[in-house]
N, C-alpha and C positions, 0 to 999 in steps of 0.2 A: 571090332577086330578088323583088320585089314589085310589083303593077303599081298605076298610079298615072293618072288619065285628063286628057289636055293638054286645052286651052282650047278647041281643036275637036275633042274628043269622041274621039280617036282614045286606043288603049290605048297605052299606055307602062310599059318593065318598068325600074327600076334596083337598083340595090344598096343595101338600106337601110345596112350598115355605110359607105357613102360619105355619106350625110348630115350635115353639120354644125347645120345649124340650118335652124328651118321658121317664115315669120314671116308673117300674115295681112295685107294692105293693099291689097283687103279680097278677090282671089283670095289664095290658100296658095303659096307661092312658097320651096321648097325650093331650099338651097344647097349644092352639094355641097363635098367635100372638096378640088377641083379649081379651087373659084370660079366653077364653070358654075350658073347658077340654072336651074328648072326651075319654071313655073307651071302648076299644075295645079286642078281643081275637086274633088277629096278635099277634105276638112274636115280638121285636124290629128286630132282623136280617131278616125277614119278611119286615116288614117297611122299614126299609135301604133299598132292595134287591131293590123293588117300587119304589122307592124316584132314587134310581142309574137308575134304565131301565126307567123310565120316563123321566129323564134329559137327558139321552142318546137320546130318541125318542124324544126329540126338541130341539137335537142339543148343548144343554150347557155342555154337559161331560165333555169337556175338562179343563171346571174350578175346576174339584175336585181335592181336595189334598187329597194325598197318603200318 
């Protein structure tokens, strides 16, 4: 899980492999694999950063492409 901070500042944790797409206008408003959106104040290079040291931390790194 990675946490991620909602619009009022509160922490929120989800599952980056449930991510679909993450699209700036002009909060960051992550869509999960469900169709539930989630707007939060991370920056996407923020998110990515998460998303890379979490898969690092269980091992799956090596399937990222470069």
């Amino acid at each position: 899980m990675i946490d991620v901070m909602r619009l009022d500042g509160k922490i929120y944790w989800v599952n980056p492999h449930m991510i679909e797409s993450m699209e700036s206008n002009p909060d960051l408003t992550l869509t999960m694999l469900s169709g539930r959106k989630i707007i939060v104040r991370n920056s996407p290079d923020e998110i990515i950063d998460k998303i890379i040291t979490y898969r690092k931390k269980i091992g799956i790194d090596n399937q990222e492409v470069m």
